[in-house]
C-alpha positions in Angstrom: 90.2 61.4 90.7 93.4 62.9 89.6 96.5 61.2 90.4 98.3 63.7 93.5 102.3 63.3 94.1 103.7 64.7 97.2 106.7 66.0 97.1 108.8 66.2 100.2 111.3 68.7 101.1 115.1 67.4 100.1 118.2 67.3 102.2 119.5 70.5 100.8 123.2 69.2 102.0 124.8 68.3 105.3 122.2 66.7 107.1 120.4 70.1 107.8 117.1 69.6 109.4 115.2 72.2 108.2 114.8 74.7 106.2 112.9 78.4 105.6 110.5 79.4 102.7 112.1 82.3 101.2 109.8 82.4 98.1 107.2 80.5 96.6 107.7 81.2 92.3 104.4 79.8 91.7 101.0 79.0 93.1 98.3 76.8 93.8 96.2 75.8 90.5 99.9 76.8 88.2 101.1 74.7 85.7 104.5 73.7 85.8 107.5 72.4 84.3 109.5 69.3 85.5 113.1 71.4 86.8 111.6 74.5 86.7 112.1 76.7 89.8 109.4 76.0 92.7 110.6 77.8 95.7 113.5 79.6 97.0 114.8 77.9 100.8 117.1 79.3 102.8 119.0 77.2 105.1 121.6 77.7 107.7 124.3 77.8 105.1 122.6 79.5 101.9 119.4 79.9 99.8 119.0 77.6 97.1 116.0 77.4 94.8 114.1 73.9 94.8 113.3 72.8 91.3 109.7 70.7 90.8 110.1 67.6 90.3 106.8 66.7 88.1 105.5 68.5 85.2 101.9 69.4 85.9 99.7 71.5 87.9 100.6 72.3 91.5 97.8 71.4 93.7 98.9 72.4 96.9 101.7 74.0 98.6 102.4 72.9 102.5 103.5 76.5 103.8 104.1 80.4 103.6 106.4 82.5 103.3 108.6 82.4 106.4 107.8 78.8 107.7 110.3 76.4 108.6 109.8 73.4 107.3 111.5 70.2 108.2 113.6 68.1 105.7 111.4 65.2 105.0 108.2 67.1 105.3 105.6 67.5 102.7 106.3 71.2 100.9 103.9 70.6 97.7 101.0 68.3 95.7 101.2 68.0 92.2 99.0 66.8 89.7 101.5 65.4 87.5 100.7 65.7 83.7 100.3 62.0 82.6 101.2 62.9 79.1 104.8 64.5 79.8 107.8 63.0 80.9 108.1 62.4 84.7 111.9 61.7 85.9 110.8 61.1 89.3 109.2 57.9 88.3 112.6 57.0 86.6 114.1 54.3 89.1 117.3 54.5 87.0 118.4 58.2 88.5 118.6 57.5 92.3 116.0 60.1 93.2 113.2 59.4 95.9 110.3 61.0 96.7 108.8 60.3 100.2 109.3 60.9 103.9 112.7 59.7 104.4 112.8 56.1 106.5 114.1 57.7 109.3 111.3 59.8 109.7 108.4 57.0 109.1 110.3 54.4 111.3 110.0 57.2 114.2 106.3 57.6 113.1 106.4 54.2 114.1 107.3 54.3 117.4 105.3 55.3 120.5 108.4 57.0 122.2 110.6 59.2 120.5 114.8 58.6 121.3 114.8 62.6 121.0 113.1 64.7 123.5 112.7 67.4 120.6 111.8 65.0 118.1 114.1 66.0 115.6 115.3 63.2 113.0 119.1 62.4 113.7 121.1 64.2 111.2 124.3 62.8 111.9 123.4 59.0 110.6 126.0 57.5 108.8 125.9 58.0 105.1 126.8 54.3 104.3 122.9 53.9 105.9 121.8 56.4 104.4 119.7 54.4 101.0 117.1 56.6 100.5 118.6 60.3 99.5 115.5 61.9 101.0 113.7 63.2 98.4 116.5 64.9 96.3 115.8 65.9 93.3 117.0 67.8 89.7 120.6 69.1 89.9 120.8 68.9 94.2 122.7 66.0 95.4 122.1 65.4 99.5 125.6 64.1 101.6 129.1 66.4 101.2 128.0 67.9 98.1 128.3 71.3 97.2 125.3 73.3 95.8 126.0 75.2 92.9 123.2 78.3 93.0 122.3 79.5 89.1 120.5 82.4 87.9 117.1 81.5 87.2 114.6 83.7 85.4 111.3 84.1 87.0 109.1 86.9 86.1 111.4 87.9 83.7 114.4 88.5 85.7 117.7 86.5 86.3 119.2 86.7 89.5 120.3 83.5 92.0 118.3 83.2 94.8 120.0 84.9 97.4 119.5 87.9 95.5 116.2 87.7 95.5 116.5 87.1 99.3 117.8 90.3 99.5 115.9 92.3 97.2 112.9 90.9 99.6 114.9 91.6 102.7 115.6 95.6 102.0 112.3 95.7 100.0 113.2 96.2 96.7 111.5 95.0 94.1 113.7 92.8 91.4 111.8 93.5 88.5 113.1 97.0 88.6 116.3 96.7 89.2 118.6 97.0 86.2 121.1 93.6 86.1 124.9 94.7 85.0 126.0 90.7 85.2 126.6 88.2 82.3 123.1 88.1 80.2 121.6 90.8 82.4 121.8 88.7 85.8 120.8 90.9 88.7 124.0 91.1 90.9 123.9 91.5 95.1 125.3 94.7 94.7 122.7 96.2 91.8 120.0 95.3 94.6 122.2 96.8 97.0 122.3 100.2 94.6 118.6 99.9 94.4 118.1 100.1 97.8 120.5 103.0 98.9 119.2 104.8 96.1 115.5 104.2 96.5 115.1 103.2 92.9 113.3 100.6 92.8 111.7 100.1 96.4 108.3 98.0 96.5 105.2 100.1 96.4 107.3 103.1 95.1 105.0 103.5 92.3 102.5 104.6 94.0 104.3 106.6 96.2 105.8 108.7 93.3 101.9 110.5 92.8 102.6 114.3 94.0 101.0 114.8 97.3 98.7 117.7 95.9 97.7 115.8 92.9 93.8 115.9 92.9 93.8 118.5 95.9 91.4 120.7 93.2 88.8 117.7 93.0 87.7 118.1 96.9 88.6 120.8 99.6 90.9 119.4 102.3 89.5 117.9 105.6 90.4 119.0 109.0 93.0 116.7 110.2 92.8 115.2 113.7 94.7 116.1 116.4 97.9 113.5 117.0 97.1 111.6 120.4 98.5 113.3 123.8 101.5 111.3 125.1 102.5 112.0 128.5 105.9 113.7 128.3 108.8 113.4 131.4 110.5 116.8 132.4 112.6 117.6 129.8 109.4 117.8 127.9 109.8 114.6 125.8 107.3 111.6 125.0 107.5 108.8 127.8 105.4 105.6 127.8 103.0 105.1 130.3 101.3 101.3 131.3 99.7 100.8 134.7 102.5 99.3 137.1 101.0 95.9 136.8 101.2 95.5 133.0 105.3 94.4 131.9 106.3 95.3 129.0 106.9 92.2 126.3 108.2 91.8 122.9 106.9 89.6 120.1 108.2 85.9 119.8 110.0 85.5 117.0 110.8 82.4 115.3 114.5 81.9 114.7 115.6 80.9 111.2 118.2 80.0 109.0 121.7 80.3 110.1 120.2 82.1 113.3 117.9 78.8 114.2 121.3 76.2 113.4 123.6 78.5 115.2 121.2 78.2 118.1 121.5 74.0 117.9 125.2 74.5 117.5 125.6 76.3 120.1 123.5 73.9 122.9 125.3 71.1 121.2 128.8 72.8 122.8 127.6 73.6 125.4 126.4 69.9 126.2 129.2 68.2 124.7 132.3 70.3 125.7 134.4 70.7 129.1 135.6 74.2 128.1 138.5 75.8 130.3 139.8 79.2 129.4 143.2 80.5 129.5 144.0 84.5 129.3 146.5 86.6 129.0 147.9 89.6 126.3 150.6 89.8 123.4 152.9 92.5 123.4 153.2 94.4 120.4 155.2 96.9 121.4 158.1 95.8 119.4 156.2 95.8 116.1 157.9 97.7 113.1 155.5 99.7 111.1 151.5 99.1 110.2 151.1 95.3 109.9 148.0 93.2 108.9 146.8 92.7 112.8 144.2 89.3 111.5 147.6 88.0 109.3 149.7 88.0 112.8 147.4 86.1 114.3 146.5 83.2 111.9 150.7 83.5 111.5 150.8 83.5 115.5 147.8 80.5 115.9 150.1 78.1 113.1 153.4 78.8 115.2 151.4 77.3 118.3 150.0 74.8 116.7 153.3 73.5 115.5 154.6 73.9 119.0 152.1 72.2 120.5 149.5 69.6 118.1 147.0 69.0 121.0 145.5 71.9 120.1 144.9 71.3 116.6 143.2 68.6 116.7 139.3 66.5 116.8 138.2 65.0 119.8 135.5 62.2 119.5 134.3 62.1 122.8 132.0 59.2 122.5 134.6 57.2 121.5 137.6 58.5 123.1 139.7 59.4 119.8 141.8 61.8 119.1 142.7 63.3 116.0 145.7 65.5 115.6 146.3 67.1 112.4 149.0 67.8 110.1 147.8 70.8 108.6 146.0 73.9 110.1 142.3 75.0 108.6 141.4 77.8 110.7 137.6 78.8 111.0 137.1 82.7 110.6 134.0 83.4 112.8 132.3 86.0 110.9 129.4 87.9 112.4 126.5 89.2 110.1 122.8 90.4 110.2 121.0 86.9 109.3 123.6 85.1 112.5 127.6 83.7 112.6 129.2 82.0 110.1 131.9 79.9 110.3 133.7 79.5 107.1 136.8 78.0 106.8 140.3 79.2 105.9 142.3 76.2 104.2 145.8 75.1 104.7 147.1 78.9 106.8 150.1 77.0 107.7 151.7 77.1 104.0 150.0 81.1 103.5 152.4 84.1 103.6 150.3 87.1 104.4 149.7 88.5 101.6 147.7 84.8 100.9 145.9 85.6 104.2 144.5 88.6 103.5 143.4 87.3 100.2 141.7 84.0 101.8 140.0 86.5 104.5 138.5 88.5 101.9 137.4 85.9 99.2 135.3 83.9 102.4 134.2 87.1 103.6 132.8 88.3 100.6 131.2 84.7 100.1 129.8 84.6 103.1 128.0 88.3 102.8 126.6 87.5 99.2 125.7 84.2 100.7 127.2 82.5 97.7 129.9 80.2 99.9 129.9 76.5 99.6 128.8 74.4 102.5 132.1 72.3 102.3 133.9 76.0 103.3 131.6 75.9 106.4 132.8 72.7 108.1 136.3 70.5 108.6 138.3 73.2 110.1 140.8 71.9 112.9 140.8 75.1 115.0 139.1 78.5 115.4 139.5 82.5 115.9 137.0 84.6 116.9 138.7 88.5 116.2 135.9 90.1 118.8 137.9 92.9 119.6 137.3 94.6 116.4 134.2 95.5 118.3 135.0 95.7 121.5 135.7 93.5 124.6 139.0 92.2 126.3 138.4 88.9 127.2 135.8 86.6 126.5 135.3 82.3 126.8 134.7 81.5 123.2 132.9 78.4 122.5 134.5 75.6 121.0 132.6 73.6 118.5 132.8 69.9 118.5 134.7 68.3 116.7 137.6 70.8 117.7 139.3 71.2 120.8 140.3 75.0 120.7 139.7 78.8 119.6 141.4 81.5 119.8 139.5 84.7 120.6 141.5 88.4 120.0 140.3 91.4 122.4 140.2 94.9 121.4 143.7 96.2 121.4 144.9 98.8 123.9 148.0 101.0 125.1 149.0 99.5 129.0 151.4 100.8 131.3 154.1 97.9 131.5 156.7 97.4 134.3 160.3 97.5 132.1 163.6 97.1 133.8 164.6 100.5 135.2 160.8 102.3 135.1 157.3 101.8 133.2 156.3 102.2 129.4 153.5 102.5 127.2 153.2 99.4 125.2 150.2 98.3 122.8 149.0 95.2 123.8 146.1 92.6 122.6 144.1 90.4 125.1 144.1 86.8 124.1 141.7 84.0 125.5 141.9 80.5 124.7 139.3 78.2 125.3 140.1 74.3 124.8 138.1 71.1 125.5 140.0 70.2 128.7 139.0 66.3 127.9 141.3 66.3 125.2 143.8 68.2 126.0 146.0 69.4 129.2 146.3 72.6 130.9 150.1 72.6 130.4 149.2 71.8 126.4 147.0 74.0 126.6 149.5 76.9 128.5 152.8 76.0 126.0 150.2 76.8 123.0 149.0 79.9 124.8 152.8 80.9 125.4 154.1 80.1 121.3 151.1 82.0 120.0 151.9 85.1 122.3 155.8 84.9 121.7 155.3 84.9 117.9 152.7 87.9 118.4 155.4 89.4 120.1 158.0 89.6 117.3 158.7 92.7 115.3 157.2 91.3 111.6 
């Protein structure tokens, strides 16, 4: 009987719990090479491709396309070649291949501590022995994943552009790469698909629709299905007044499924109060960089007033006020919100702003930002008013205490000494952690960010 390794899926970086199958790059009965790219993951912070960590012939994979599979879970059997090299049976490079003891110590037990079951992700690393099946060039903890182009099927392209390519349908292997060594960019793919180029399937789609019309005379075509139709004379659906109408369950993944745990973890772990109230503009000078003002606004407060700039450890009643400000950008996209982080705003003029702003956001859409630019922020600003919406009661994420959340902007009538005026104005709500910090805090930090708002540049 062959000699089957099971290889279990790593801790792709900061304790993530899970993770999505994006792509399998081979399949059952393959033959593969030790490092060679296995599948593509995405995770709540990017898609990564798992190498293999034998050389040999895959026996089994533990999922499809679209599961979610736990870290620590089994992802693939291999029947490792006993005549190659195998460096997961090298003790010497630190990599381990099993369930991580976490997991098989809860196995153990007849209760569970956690009601979902999920394997604390928060343990501390000096515990931590075993990396949990890490292996090749991914290192588990504060490291950063550094995606590659990888060829597979004869074309180079990281895995998050293959993600996409998948995502808008376009197949890879047609798209033309303009990157170093003929590496498909996000934005070829992107080209692709507004251009129809290479869409999947297109192939057969290109056959003229009266080619071989001459071989057979054309059938009668059946009449489309009556619909009933409402006055205006257009298609209305009809159901029987005791069926309700239901959509399909859909499993959330990625950054969707971890901003849904984020989220619940706030909401269990905060006391959030909200203060509102709106910055005058009216005596601004010219067109100015409305997102600069207000990281330039936020740094003035917190210098004013630390409390709100700081971590709250609120199972061990500590404080943490910081020195410097990292604001985190909320940025909303298709695939959920992302966080990333804006180092060291309080020593940026705007022009350094701006900059920042777009290198993240750009990161963040190519999904090509490092997890350490996703984390370790000591206050937030959610810009919702781009959208639309006045006020709001942003959620602050643990370990902070605040955000900052900027409504859409509007012209007010304003009471002025001697009559009224017209004056452009931007609600602001500010949402703080009233365990670690005051109301009055909370107020003088509210009142500093609108007075610097105020100012005319």
């Amino acid at each position: 009987m062959a000699d089957i390794k099971t290889f279990y899926l790593p801790d792709l970086g900061e304790g993530l719990p899970d993770a999505t199958i994006v792509e399998w790059h081979v399949k059952e009965g393959d033959t593969i090479k030790l490092d060679a790219p296995l599948v593509s993951m995405e995770t709540a912070k990017a898609v990564v491709d798992v190498p293999s960590p034998y050389t040999g012939k895959v026996a089994k994979l533990h999922g499809a396309t679209g599961d979610v599979i736990d870290t620590g879970a089994a992802l693939a059997d291999f029947e490792p070649d006993p005549n190659a090299k195998q460096r997961a049976e090298a003790e010497s490079t630190g990599h381990h291949h099993g369930p991580k003891k976490a997991a098989v110590a809860e196995a153990k037990k007849v209760t569970a501590s956690d009601e979902g079951g999920e394997i604390e992700a928060n343990n501390d690393k000096a515990d931590r022995e075993d990396e949990g099946t890490v292996v090749g060039a991914m290192v588990s903890g504060s490291h950063v994943h550094v995606e590659q182009a990888s060829s597979v099927g004869g074309v180079k392209a990281v895995p998050a552009v293959r993600a996409l390519a998948k995502k808008l349908k376009v197949d890879i292997t047609r798209v033309r790469g303009t990157g170093a060594d003929g590496v498909v960019t996000m934005q070829d793919v992107k080209n692709a698909a507004a251009n129809g180029s290479a869409a999947l399937g297109a192939a057969a789609r290109d056959v003229p629709a009266s080619a071989g019309r001459h071989l057979a005379p054309e059938l009668p075509q059946p009449e489309p299905a009556r619909t009933a139709v409402s006055l205006a004379g257009k298609p209305v659906r009809t159901a029987p007044p005791s069926v309700q109408a239901s959509g399909q369950p859909e499993q959330l993944k990625g950054v969707r499924r971890n901003m849904a745990r984020v989220m619940a973890e706030a909401h269990a772990n905060v006391v959030p109060t909200t203060l509102v109230d709106d910055a005058d503009l009216h005596a601004w000078i010219g067109k100015q960089d409305i997102t600069a003002r207000l990281i330039r606004a936020i740094v003035a407060a917190c210098k004013a007033v630390p409390a709100l700039n700081a971590w709250f450890d609120g199972k061990n009643l500590t404080r943490t006020l910081h020195p410097h400000v990292d604001i985190g950008i909320a940025v909303d996209t298709e695939d959920g919100l992302f966080v990333p982080a804006l180092r060291n705003a309080d020593v940026l003029d705007g022009a350094g702003i701006r900059a920042g702003i777009k290198r993240l956001r750009t990161q963040v859409e190519e999904r090509t930002i490092p997890s350490s630019e996703l984390s370790g922020y000591t206050i937030s600003l959610s810009n919702f008013g781009m959208f639309a919406g006045r006020y709001a009661t942003p959620v602050v994420v643990p370990p902070c205490v605040s955000i900052v959340g900027a409504g859409k902007l509007s012209h007010d009538v304003v009471a002025v000494m001697g009559g009224i005026e017209v004056h452009r104005r931007m609600p602001i709500s500010l949402t703080f952690d009233h365990r670690a910090a005051t109301g009055g805090e909370a107020a003088r930090f509210l009142k500093a960010l609108l007075d610097d708002l105020s100012l005319p540049n």
